[in-house]
C-alpha positions as CSV (number, residue, x, y, z in Angstrom):
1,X,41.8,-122.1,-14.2
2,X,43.1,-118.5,-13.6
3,X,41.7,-115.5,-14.8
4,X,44.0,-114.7,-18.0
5,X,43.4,-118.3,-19.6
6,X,39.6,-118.3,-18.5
7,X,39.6,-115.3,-20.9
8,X,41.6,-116.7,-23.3
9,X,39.1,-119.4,-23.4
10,X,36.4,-117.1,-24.1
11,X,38.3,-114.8,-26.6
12,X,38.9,-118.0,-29.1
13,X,35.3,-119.2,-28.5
14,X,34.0,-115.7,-29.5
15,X,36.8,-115.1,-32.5
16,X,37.1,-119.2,-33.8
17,X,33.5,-121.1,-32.2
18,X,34.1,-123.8,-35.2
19,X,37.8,-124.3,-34.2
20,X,37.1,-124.0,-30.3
21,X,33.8,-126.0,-29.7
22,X,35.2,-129.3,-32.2
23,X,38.2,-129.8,-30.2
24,X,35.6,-130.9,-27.6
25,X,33.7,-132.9,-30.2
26,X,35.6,-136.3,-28.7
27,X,35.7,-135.6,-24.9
28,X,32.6,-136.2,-23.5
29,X,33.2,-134.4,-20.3
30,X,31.5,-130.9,-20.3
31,X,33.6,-127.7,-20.0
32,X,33.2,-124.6,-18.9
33,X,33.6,-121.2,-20.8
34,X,33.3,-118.0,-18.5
35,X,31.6,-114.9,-21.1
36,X,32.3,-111.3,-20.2
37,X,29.1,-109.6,-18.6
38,X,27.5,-113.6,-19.1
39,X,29.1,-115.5,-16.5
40,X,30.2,-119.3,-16.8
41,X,28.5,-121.2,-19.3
42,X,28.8,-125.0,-18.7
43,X,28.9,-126.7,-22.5
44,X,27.9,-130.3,-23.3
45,X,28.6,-132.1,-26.5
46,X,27.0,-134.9,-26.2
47,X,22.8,-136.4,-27.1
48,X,22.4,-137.3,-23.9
49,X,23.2,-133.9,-22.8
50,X,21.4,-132.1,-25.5
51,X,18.4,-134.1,-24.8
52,X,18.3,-133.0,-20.9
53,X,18.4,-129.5,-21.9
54,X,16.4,-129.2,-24.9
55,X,13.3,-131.5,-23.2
56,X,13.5,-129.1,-19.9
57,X,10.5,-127.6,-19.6
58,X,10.4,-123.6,-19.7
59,X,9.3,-123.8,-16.2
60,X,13.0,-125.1,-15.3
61,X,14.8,-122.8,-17.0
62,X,15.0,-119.4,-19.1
63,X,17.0,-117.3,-21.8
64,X,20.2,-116.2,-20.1
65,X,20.6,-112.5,-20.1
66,X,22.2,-110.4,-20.3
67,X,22.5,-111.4,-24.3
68,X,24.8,-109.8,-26.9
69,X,22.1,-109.4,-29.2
70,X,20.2,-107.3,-27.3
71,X,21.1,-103.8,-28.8
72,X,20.2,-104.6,-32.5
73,X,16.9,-106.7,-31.7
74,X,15.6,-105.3,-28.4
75,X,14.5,-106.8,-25.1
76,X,10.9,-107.5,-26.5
77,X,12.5,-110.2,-29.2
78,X,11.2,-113.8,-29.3
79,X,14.9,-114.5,-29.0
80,X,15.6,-113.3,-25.4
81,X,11.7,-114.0,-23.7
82,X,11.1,-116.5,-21.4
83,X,8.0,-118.0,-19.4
84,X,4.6,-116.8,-20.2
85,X,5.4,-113.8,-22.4
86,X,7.5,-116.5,-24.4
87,X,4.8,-118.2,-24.8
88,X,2.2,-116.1,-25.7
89,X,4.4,-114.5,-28.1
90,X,5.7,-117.5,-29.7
91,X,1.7,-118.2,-29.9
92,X,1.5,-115.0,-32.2
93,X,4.2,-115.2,-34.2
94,X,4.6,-119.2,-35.1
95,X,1.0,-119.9,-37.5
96,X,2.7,-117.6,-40.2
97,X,5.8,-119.8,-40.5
98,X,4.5,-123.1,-40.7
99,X,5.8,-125.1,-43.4
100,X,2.4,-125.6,-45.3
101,X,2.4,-121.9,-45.7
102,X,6.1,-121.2,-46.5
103,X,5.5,-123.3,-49.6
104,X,3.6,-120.4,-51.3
105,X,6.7,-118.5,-51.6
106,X,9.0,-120.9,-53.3
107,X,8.1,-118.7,-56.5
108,X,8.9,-115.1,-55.1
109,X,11.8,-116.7,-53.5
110,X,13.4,-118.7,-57.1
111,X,12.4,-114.5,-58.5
112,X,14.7,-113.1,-56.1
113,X,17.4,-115.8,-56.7
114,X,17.3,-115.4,-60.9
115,X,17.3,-111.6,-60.6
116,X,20.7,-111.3,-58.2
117,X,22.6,-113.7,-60.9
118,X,20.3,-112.0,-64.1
119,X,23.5,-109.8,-65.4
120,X,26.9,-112.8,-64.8
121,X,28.5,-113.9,-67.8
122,X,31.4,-116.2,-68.7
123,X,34.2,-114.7,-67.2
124,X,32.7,-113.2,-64.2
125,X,33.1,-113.8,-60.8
126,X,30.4,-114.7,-58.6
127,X,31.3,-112.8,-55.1
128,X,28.8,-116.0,-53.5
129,X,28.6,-113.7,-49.5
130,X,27.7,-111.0,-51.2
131,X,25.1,-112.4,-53.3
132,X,23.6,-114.6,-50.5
133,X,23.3,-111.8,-48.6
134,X,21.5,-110.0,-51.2
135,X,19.2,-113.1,-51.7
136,X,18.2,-113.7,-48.5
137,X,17.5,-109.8,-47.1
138,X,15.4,-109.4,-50.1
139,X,13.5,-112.0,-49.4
140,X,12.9,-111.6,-46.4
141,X,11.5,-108.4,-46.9
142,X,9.3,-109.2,-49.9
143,X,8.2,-112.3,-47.6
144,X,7.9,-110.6,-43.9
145,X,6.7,-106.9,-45.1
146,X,5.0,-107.7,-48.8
147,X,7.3,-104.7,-50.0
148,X,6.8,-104.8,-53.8
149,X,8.5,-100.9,-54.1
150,X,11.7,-101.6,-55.3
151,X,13.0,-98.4,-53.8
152,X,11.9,-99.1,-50.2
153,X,13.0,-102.7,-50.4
154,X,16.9,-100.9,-51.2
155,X,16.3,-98.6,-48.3
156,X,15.3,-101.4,-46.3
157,X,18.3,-103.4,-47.3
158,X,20.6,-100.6,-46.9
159,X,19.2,-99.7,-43.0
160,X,19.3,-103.4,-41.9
161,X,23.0,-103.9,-43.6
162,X,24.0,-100.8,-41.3
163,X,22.5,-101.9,-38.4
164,X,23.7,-105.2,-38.3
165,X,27.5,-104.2,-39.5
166,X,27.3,-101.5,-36.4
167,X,26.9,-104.8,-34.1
168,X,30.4,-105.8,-34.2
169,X,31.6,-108.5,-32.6
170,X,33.6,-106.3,-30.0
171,X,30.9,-104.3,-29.6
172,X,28.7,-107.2,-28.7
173,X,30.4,-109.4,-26.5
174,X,32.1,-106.3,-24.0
175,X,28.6,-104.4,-23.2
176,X,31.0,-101.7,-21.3
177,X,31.6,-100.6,-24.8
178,X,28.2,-99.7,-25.4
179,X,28.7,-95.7,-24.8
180,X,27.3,-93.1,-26.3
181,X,30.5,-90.2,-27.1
182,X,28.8,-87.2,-27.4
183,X,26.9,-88.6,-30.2
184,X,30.1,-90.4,-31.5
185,X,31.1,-94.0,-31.9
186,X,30.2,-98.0,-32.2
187,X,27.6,-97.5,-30.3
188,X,25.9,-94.1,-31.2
189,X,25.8,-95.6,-34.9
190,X,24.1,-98.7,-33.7
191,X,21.4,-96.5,-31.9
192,X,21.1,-94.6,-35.3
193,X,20.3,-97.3,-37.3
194,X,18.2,-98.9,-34.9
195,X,16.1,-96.1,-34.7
196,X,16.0,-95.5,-38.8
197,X,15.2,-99.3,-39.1
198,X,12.0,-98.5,-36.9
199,X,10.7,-95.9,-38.4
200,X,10.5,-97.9,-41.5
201,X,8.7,-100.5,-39.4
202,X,6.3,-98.2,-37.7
203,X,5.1,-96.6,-40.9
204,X,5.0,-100.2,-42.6
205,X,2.8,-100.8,-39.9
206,X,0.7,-97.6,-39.5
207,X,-0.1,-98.0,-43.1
208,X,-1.4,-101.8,-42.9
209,X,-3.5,-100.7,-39.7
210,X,-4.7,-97.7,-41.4
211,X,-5.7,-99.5,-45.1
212,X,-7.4,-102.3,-42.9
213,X,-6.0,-104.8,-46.0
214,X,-3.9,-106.5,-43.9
215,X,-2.4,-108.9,-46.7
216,X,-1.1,-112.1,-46.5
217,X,2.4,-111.4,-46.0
218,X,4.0,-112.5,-42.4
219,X,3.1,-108.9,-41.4
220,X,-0.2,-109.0,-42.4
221,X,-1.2,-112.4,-40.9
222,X,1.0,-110.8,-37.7
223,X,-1.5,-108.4,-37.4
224,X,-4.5,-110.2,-37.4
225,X,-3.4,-112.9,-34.8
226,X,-4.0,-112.7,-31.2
227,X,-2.7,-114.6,-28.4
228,X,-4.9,-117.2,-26.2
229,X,-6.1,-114.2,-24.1
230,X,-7.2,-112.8,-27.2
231,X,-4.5,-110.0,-27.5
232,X,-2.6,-108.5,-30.4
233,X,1.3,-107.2,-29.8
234,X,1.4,-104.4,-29.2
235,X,3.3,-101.6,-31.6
236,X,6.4,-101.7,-29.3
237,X,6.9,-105.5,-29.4
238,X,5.7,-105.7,-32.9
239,X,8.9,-103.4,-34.1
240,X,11.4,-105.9,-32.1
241,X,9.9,-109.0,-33.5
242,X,9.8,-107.8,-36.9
243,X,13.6,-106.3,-36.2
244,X,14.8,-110.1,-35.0
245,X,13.0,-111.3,-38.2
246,X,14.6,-108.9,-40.5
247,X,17.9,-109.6,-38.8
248,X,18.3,-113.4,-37.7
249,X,16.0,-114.4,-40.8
250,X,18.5,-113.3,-43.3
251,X,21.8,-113.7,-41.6
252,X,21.3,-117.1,-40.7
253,X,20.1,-118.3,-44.4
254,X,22.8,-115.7,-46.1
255,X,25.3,-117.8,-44.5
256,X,24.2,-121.3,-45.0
257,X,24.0,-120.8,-48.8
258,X,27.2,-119.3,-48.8
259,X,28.5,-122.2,-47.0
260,X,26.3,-124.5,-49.4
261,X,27.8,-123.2,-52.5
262,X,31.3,-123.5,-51.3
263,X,31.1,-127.0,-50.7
264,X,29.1,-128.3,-53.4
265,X,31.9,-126.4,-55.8
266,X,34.7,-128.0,-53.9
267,X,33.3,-131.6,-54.4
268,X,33.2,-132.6,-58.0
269,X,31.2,-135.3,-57.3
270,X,28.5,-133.4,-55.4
271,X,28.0,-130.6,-58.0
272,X,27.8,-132.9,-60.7
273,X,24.9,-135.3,-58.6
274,X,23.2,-131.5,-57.3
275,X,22.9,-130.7,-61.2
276,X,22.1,-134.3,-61.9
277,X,18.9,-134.2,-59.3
278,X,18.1,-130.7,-60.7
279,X,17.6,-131.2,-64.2
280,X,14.8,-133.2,-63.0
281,X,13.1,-130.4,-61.9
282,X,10.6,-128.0,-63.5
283,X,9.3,-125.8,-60.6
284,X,10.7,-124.2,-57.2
285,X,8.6,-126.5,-55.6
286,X,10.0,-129.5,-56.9
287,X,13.2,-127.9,-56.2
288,X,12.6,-127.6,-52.6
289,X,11.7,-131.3,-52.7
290,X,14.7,-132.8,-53.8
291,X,16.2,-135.1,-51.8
292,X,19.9,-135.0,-52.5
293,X,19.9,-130.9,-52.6
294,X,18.1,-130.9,-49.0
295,X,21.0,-133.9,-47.6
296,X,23.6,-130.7,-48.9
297,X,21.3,-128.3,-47.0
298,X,21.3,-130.8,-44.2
299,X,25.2,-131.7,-44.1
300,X,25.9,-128.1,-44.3
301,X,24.1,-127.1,-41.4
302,X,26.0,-130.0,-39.2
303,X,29.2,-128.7,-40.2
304,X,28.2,-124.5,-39.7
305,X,25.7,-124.4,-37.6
306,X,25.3,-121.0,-38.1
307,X,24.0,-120.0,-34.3
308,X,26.8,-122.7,-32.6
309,X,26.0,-122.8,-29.2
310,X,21.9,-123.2,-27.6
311,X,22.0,-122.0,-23.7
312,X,19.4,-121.9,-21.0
313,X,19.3,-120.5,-17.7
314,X,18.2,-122.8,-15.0
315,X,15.7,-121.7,-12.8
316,X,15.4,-125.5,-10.4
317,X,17.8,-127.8,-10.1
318,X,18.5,-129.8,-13.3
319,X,20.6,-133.2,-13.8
320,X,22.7,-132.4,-17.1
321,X,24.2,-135.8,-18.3
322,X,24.8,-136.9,-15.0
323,X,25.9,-133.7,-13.9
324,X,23.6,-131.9,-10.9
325,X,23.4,-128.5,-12.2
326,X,21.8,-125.8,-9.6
327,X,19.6,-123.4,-10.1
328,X,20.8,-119.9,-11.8
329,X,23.3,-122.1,-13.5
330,X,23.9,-121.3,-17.2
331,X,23.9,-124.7,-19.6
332,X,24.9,-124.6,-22.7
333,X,25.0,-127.2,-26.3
334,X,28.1,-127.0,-28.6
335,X,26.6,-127.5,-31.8
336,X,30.2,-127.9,-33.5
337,X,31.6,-130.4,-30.2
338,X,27.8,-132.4,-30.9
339,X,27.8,-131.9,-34.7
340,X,31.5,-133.1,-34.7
341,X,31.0,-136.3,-32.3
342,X,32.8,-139.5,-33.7
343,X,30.6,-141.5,-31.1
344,X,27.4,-140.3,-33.7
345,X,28.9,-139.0,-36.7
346,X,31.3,-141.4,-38.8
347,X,34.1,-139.8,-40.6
348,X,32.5,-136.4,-39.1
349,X,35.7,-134.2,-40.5
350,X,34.5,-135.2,-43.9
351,X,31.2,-133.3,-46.0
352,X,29.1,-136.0,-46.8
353,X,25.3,-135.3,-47.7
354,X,25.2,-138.8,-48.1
355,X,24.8,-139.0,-44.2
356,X,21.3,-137.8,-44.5
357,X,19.8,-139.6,-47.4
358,X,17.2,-142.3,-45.8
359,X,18.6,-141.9,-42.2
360,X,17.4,-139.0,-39.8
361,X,19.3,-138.2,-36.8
362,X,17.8,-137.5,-33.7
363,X,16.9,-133.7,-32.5
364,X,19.6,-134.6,-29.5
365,X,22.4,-135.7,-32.0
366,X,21.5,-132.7,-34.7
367,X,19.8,-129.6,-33.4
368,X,20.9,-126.4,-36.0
369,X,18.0,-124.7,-35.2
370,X,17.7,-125.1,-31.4
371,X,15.1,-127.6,-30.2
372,X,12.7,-127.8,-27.3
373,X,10.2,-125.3,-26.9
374,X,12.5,-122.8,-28.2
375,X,13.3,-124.0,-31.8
376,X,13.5,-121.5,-34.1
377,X,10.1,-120.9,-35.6
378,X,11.5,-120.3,-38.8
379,X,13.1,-123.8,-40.0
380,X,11.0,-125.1,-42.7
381,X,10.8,-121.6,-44.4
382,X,15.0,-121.5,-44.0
383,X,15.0,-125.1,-46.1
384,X,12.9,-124.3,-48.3
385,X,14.4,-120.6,-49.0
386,X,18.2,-123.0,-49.2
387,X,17.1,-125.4,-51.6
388,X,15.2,-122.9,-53.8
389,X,17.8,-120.3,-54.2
390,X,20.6,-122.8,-54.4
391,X,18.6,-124.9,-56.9
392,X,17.9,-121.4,-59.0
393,X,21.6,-120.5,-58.9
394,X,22.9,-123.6,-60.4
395,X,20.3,-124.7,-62.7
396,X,21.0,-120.5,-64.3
397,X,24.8,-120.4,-64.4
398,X,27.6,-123.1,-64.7
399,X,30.3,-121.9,-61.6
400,X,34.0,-123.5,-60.6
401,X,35.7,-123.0,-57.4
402,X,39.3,-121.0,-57.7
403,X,41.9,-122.3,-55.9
404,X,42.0,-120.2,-52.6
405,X,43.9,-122.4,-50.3
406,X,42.7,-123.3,-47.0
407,X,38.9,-123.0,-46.3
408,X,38.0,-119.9,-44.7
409,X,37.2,-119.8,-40.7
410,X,33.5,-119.2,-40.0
411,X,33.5,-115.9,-37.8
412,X,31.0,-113.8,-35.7
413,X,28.9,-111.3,-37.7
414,X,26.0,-109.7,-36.1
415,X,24.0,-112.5,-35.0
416,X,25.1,-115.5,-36.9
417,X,28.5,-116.5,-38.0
418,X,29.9,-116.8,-41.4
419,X,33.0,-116.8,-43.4
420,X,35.6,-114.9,-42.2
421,X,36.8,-114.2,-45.9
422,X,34.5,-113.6,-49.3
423,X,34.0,-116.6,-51.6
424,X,34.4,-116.4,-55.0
425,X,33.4,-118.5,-57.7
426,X,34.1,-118.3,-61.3
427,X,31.3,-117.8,-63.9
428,X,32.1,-120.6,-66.7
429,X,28.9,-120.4,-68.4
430,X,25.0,-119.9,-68.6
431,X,22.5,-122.6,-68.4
């Protein structure tokens, strides 16, 4: 391949990953994509090659770097370590996300959800991004920080939304870009932010150290957990972890109810069985418990994966679906190729939630959060936040999809992907 279509190649998998990586969702030959400042990236789509890179070991193989999300949450990020100071981080920061105590905050969580839609009326329009957005950053930091204060939650809101819109795609994906003109530019703004973000962090965290009332909040159980050589993270560390929380936890989730919400008001039949299944349901926690409402959750995340591709470094010699793979090599799974594979997935063009509904597919043939020893730490809180807000929304207002044409093209944002257009639904009525 010469050097013009090789960056083709990488131009539509960076602008389009949805319409790049399915074309490849019926050829089960890997395929190489060559990333500027990355290297080649050799992609499989099939289990058998998701299962021989997500069962490595993290002896075999490590986070490629450089990575594009570097500037907005930092080289210390859970995200971008490997070996031991993976692993002792990921020892930290994992016993405040499991699922047992994620549950507690199906209330806050169903709060957040009713106050966003409190003021629509018949005849409104329900801008569904922009209110997912809203949803899930709030959450986040009423759920991470324990920020009650409605004014620092907004300022907050409005330092991570500037942060995160600074990290354009461009910007991202060509690090030469990243220059600082005389205090000007892309990249001077990123830095900005950055830096206002962390001094909300570091006095958030000053002031928990200094009460001594930690809390029970993510940051508060954070703070009291040490590693297996009994140490805490340090301040430094803490800031980038808490940044990659404030920034992948809400980006990810905003998008997947966006995408949630679209579909179920495209399908007649599904919003009518959703509401159906809800009606039987009192509390958030029986919301997050539905069955049918988590198949949507489920269904939605095969066809957006929100993070579409999982890559490792190798660091030995690895056999990758029969293909010898040498050390230094970069590996790579294309959720939307895997997601997309008629060989697992019948009818896979079509949104079915039935698909999920007593069946489970393997982590190898359905991986949207990763898998292996890097999955992300925050996937039972991210199903439970789905099902609670979407289950809020609907039971609260009646909502119709307009007629907008062709569906829109999920596109890089910050650290995710998500619609490449706003969403709009009608308001038809209150609950």
């Amino acid at each position: 391949m010469n050097a013009l279509a090789a960056l083709g190649r990488a131009a539509w998998a960076g602008l389009d990953p949805e319409g790049f990586f399915r074309r490849h969702a019926a050829d089960p030959k890997p395929f190489p994509v060559r990333f500027p400042g990355l290297g080649e990236v050799l992609f499989f789509s099939t289990a058998d090659g998701a299962r021989d890179i997500l069962t490595a070991p993290g002896t075999h193989c490590r986070a490629p770097l450089p990575n594009p999300i570097e500037p907005v949450v930092g080289p210390n990020s859970l995200i971008l370590l490997s070996g031991e100071a993976h692993r002792r981080a990921r020892s930290v920061l994992t016993p405040p996300f499991r699922g047992e105590l994620m549950r507690y905050y199906v209330d806050l969580i169903a709060e957040v959800a009713a106050e966003q839609i409190a003021d629509l009326r018949p005849g409104d329009r329900l801008l569904v991004g922009q209110a997912a957005q809203n949803i899930t950053l709030d959450v986040v930091i009423r759920v991470v920080f324990g920020v009650t204060d409605r004014g620092l939650r907004r300022e907050y809101a409005r330092v991570t939304t500037q942060l995160l819109r600074s990290g354009s795609a461009t910007l991202m994906l060509v690090p030469w870009l990243r220059r600082d003109i005389a205090g000007r530019g892309p990249w001077a703004r990123l830095v900005a932010f950055r830096a206002e973000l962390d001094a909300l962090l570091s006095a958030q965290i000053e002031e928990r150290r200094g009460s001594g009332e930690h809390g029970s909040d993510v940051l508060g159980l954070i703070l009291d957990a040490t590693d297996d050589e009994g140490k805490v993270l340090g301040d430094d560390v803490l800031r980038e972890q808490l940044r990659t929380m404030l920034a992948a936890g809400h980006e990810t989730s905003s998008t997947s109810l966006t995408w949630a919400l679209y579909h179920i008001h495209r399908d007649d039949n599904i919003r009518a069985r959703v509401i159906a299944e809800l009606a039987a349901a009192d509390t958030p926690a029986e919301i997050a418990a539905l069955p049918y409402l988590g198949a949507v959750i489920s269904e939605t995340l095969r066809v957006h994966p929100t993070v579409p591709i999982v890559l490792r470094r190798l660091t030995v010699p690895l056999t990758v679906d029969s293909v010898a793979c040498s050390p230094d090599d970069i590996v790579g799974i294309a959720l939307p190729a895997l997601h997309f594979n008629p060989g697992v997935w019948q009818d896979p063009e079509s949104f079915c939630p039935e698909r999920f509904l007593g069946a489970r597919p393997s982590p190898f043939q359905y991986a949207p959060f990763g898998g292996g020893y890097r999955r992300c730490i925050g996937a039972a809180f991210a199903h439970n936040e789905l099902a609670v807000a979407l289950g809020t929304i609907m039971k609260t207002v009646e909502l119709r999809a307009r007629d907008d044409g062709r569906p829109p093209r999920a596109v890089p944002r910050g650290i995710a992907t998500k619609p490449g257009r706003e969403i709009a639904l009608d308001v038809i009525g209150r609950r």
